[in-house]
N, C-alpha and C positions, 0 to 999 in steps of 0.2 A: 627813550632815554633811560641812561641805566643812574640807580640809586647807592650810594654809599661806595666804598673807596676803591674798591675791585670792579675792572668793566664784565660787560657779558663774555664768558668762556670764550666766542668763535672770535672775539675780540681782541682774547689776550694774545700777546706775541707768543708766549710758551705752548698754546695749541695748536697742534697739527692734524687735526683731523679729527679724533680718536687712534690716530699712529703713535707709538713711540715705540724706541730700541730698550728691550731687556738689558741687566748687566752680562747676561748668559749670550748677547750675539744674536736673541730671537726679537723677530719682531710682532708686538703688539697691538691687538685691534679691539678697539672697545664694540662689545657686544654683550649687552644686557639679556638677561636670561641664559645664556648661553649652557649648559650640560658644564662645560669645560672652563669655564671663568674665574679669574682667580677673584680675592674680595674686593678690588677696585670695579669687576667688570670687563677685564682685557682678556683676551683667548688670544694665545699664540698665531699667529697669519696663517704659517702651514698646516696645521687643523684646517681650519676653516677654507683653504683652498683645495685639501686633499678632499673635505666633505663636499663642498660644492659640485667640483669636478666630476667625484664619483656618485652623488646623491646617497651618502650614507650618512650615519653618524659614529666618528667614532670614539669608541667608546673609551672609560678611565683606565683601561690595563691596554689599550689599545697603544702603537706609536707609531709616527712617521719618522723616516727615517731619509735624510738627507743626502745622498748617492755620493754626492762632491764634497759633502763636508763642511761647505760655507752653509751657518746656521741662519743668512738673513736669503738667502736664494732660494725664494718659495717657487719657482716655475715648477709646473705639474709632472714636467718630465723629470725634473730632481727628486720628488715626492716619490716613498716608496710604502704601503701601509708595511707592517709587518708586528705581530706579538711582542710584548716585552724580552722574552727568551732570546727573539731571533735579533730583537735590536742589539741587544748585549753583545752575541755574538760577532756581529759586524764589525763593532766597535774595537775588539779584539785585535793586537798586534801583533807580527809576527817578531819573535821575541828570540830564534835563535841565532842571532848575531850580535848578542849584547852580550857586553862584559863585566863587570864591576869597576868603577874608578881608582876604588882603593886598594881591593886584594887581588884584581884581576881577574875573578873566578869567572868562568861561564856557568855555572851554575846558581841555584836560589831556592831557595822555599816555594813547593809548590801547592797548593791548598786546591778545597774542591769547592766553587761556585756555582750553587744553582743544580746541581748534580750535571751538568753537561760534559766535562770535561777541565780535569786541574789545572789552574791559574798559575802561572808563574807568579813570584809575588816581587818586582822590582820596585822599589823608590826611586822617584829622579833626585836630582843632587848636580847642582851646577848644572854642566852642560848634555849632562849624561845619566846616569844610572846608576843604582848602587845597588847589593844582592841585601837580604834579608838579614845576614849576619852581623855586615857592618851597618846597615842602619839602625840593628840591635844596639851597638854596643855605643853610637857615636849618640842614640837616645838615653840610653841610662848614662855616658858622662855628663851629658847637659845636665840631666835630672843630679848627679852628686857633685857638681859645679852648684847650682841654683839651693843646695843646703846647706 
């Protein structure tokens, strides 16, 4: 019999397990001690399946990288390990068929990330994109609007 006004945890309706969904789309699994835990105790699923699967651990600069892109699709064959450098990579869009909404430009500011290779620098903006120039300017009016 449980005492005072909260029942025993596997009791309450709000637990599932130690499962829940991140706001990021991952899903959480409570594991106490874990290397990789945030301060509740939960390590992300896909760790935890990548490490199983392949009997490693991996490590904090370490990343799994999800083939398809759905962040809650831990199946082993979506699971890719790979370095932080090469996740970034991945993640990378290809960017020459964008245009600007406002001035049209195909061009933009292109900066260097990581030293691998310059970044286009696009903001989104509605339904689309905007180049570096006009999200300059349409920043500092807000900024001399809000004085």
């Amino acid at each position: 019999m449980t005492s005072g006004i909260y029942p025993r945890i596997k009791f309450n309706s709000h637990y599932h397990g130690g499962r829940k969904k991140e706001g990021y789309g991952y899903i959480l699994v409570k594991s106490k001690g874990h290397p990789r835990q945030n301060n509740h105790g939960y390590v992300r699923e896909h760790i935890l399946v990548f490490q199983q699967y392949h009997k490693c651990c991996v490590l904090k600069w370490g990343n799994i990288h999800h083939i398809n892109g759905i962040r809650d699709d831990n199946r082993i064959q979506n699971l890719e390990g790979c370095s932080e450098r090469q996740h970034n990579f991945k993640h990378r869009k290809d960017m020459s068929n964008r245009s600007c909404l406002i001035c049209g430009s195909k061009t933009t500011r292109e900066r260097n990330i990581g030293g691998i290779k310059p970044v286009s620098e696009w903001n989104r903006y509605n339904n689309g994109f905007i180049c570096y120039t006009c999200h300059y300017k349409i920043r500092n009016a807000k900024k001399s609007l809000l004085r």
